[in-house]
C-alpha positions in Angstrom: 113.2 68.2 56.4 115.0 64.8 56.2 112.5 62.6 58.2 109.7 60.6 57.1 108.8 58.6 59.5 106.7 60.6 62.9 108.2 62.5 65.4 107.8 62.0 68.9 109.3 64.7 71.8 110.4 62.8 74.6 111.2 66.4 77.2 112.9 64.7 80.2 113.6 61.1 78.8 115.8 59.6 82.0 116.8 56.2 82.7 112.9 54.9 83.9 110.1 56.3 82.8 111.6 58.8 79.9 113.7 55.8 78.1 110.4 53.7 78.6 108.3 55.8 76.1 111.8 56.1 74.1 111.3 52.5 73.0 107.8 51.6 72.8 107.6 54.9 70.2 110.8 54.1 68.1 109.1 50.5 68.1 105.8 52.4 66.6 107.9 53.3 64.0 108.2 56.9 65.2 111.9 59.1 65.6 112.5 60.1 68.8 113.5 63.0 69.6 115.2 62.9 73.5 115.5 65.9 75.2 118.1 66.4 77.7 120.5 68.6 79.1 123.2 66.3 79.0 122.9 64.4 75.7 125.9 62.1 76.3 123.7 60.4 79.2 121.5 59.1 75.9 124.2 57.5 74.0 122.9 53.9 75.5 119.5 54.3 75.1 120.5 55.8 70.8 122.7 52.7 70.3 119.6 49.9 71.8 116.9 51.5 69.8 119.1 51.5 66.6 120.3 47.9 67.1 116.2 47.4 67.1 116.0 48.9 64.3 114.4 52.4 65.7 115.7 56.1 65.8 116.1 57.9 67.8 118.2 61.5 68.6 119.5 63.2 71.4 119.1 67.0 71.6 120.2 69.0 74.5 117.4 71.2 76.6 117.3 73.5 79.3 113.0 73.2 80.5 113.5 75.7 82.4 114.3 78.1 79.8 111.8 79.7 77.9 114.2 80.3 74.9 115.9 76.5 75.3 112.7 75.4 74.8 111.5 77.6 72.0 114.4 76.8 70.0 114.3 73.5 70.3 111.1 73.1 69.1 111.8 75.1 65.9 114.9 72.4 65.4 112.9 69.8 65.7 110.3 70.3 63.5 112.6 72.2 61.0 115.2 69.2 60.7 113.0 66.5 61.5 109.0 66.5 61.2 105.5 67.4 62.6 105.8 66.5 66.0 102.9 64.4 66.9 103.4 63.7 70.2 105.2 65.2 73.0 105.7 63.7 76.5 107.2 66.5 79.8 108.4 63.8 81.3 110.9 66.2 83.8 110.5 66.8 87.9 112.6 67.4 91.0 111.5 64.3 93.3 112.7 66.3 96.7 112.1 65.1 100.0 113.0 68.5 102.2 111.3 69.5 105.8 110.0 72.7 105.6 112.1 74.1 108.3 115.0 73.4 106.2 114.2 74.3 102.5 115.8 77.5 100.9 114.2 79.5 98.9 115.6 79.0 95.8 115.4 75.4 96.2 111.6 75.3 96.4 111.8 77.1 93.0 114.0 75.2 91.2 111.5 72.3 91.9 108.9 74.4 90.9 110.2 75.7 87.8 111.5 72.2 86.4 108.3 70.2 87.4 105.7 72.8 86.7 107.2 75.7 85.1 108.7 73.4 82.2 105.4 71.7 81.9 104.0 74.8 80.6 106.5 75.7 78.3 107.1 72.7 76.6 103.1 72.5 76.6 102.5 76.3 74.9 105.8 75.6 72.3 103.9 71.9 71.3 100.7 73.7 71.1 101.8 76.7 69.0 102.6 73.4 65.8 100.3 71.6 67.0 96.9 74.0 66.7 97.1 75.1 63.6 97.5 71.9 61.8 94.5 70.4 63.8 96.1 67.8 65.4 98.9 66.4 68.3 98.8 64.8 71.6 100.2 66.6 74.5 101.6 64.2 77.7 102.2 64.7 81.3 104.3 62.7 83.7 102.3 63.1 87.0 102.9 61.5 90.1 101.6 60.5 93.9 102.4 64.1 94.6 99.9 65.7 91.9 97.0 65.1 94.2 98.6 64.8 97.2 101.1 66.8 99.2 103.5 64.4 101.7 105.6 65.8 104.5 108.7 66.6 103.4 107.4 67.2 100.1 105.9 70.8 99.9 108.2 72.3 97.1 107.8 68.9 94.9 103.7 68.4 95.2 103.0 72.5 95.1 104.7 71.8 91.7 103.3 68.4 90.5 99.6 70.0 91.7 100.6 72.9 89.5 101.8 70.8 86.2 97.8 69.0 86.7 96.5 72.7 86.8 99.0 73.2 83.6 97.6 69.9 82.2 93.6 70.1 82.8 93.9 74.2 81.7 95.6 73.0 78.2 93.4 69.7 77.8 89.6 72.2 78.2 91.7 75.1 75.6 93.1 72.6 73.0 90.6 69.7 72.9 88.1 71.4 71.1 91.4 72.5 68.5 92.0 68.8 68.3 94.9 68.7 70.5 95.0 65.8 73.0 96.5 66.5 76.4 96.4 64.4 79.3 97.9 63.8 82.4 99.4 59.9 83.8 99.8 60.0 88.0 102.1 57.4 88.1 101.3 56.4 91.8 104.5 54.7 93.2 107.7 54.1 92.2 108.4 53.0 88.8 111.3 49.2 88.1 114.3 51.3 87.4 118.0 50.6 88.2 118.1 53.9 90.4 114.7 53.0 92.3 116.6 49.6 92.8 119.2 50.7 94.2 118.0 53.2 96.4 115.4 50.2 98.4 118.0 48.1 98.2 119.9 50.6 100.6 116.8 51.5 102.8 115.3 50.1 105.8 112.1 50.0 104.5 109.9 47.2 104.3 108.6 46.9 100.4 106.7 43.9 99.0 107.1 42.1 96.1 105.7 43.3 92.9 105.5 47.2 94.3 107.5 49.0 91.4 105.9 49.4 88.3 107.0 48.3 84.8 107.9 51.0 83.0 107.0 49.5 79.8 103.5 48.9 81.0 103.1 53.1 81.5 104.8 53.3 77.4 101.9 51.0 77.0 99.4 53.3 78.6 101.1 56.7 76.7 100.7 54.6 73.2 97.7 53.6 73.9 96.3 57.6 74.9 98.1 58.9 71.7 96.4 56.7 69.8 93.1 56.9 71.4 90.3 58.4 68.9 88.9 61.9 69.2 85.0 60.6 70.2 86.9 58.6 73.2 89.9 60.6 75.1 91.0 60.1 78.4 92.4 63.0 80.1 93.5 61.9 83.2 95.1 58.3 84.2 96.5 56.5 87.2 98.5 53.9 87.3 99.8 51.7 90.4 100.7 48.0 90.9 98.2 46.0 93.0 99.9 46.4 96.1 100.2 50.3 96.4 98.0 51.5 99.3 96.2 54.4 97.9 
């Protein structure tokens, strides 16, 4: 082991969200570990949290592989540390009528936003149990409590990661293992999100996306929560969302 400093596991650290709890935990003074199956994609993220004086590494991961995952895990806390918190941050956002979903597409949604859920949730656990201790984090969304037309293969997976989520929070709480579950209800200030209302026709107020350094916040701030006081589940939308 060559680290010092915490480990965090960021599973699915994109460009919003992901990169979001990148930096507020390399600003905690933890090393961040970012999981991704292309690691290049990370090289701008690495180079702004080392210019802040953080660190943070780049590890490739297939979620959807039980021994991608497994192996990862052991790399992580062999080369690296205890890690203290992990965060499945990964999901298929698809928008697909019924009529026209394939098979195999409804389970590829399924097995990166639910399946990989639960095994990046048993790997964490299996470290985490027997020293007593951890946080376990879930990326939910407007989809985990409920399902949109268009969006049966997505929300039959985000309501499955919740099942994953509550199942893992009532089995490892009482082991001292902290899980719990963030619906992010709306879309989050990204460049993609951006881009993609820019394009549309839609009609979206002012102030509707929310800050993804305002849900880092809310991760910190359930990591570090004491054990006579955890939250399980939160929601988080701007003041404009109709919910």
């Amino acid at each position: 082991m060559t680290n010092e400093a915490p480990v965090a596991f960021a599973v699915g650290a994109g460009p919003g969200i992901g990169s979001g709890f990148v930096r507020r935990f390399a600003h905690g003074g933890y090393t961040v570990i970012i999981g991704r199956r292309n690691t290049d994609s990370a090289s701008d993220l690495i180079a702004e949290v080392e210019r802040d004086g953080g660190r943070a590494v780049a590890l490739s991961i297939d979620v959807r592989n039980e021994e991608s995952v497994a192996e990862r895990f052991a790399e992580v806390e062999r080369d690296f540390g205890p890690v203290q918190v992990a965060l499945y941050n990964a999901g298929a956002n698809t928008n697909k009528p019924i009529l026209d979903m394939p098979s195999d597409l409804f389970e590829k949604v399924w097995r990166l936003s639910c399946f990989g859920g639960f095994l990046m949730g048993r790997e964490a656990a299996r470290y985490m149990v027997p020293r007593g201790q951890g946080t376990i984090l879930y990326t939910g969304a407007t989809a985990s409590i409920r399902g949109g037309s268009g969006f049966s293969a997505f929300a039959s997976a985000k309501f499955g990661l919740r099942a994953v989520a509550q199942s893992l929070a009532r089995e490892l709480g009482p082991q001292g293992v902290h899980v719990a579950h963030v619906i992010v209800d709306g879309g989050v200030d990204s460049e993609v999100i951006r881009q993609r209302r820019a394009n549309s026709s839609l009609d979206t107020p002012d102030g509707s996306l929310i800050d993804t350094y305002q849900i880092a916040e809310a991760y910190w701030m359930l990591h570090n929560q004491p054990r006579t006081a955890w939250t399980h589940e939160l929601d988080i939308r701007t003041s404009v969302e109709k919910w």
